[in-house]
C-alpha positions in Angstrom: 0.9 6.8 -8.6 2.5 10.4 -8.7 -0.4 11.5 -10.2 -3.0 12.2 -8.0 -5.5 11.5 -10.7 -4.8 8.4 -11.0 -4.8 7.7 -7.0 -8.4 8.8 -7.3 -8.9 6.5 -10.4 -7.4 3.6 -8.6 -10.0 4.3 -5.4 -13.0 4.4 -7.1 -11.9 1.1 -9.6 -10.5 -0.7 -6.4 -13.6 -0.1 -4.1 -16.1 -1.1 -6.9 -14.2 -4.2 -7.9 -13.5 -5.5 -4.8 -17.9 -3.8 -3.5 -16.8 -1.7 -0.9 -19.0 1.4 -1.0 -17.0 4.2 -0.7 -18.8 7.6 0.2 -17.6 10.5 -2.2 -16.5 12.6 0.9 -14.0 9.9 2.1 -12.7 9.5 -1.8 -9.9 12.2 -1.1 -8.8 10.5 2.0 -8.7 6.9 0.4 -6.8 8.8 -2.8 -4.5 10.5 -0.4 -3.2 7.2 1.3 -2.9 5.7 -1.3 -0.5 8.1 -2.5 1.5 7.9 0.4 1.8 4.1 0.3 2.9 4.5 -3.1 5.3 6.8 -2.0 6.9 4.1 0.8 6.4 1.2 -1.8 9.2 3.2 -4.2 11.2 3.6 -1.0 11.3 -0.1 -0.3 11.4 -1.0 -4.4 14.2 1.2 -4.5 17.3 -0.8 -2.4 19.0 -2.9 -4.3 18.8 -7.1 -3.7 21.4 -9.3 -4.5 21.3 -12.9 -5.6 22.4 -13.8 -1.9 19.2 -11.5 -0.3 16.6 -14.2 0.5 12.6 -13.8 1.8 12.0 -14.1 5.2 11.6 -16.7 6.8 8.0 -17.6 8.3 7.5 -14.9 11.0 7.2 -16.2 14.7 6.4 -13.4 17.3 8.1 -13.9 20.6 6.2 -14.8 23.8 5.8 -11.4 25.8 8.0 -10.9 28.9 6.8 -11.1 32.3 
């Protein structure tokens, strides 16, 4: 999504699929986070896994401290 054509496109096709109504002041916004997620997604994409690099486990949060 280096394009920010097709961050727009993706907005618009993603809010009508899904029946979000999405005003066409708040498109640029929506297109411009997008963009940025799809900037950290090719951060994270980008390290290298192994054949030893397994999922998470389920995630349990801690009990807060007193």
């Amino acid at each position: 999504m280096s394009d920010p054509t097709d961050a727009l496109a993706y907005a618009e096709a993603a809010a009508a699929l899904i029946g979000l109504p999405l005003a066409p002041a708040h498109l640029p916004g929506v297109a411009a986070n997008l963009a940025v997620a799809a900037r950290m997604a090719a951060i994270v994409m980008a390290v290298p896994l192994t054949p030893a690099d397994e999922a998470a486990p389920v995630f349990v949060p801690a009990a807060p401290r007193a």
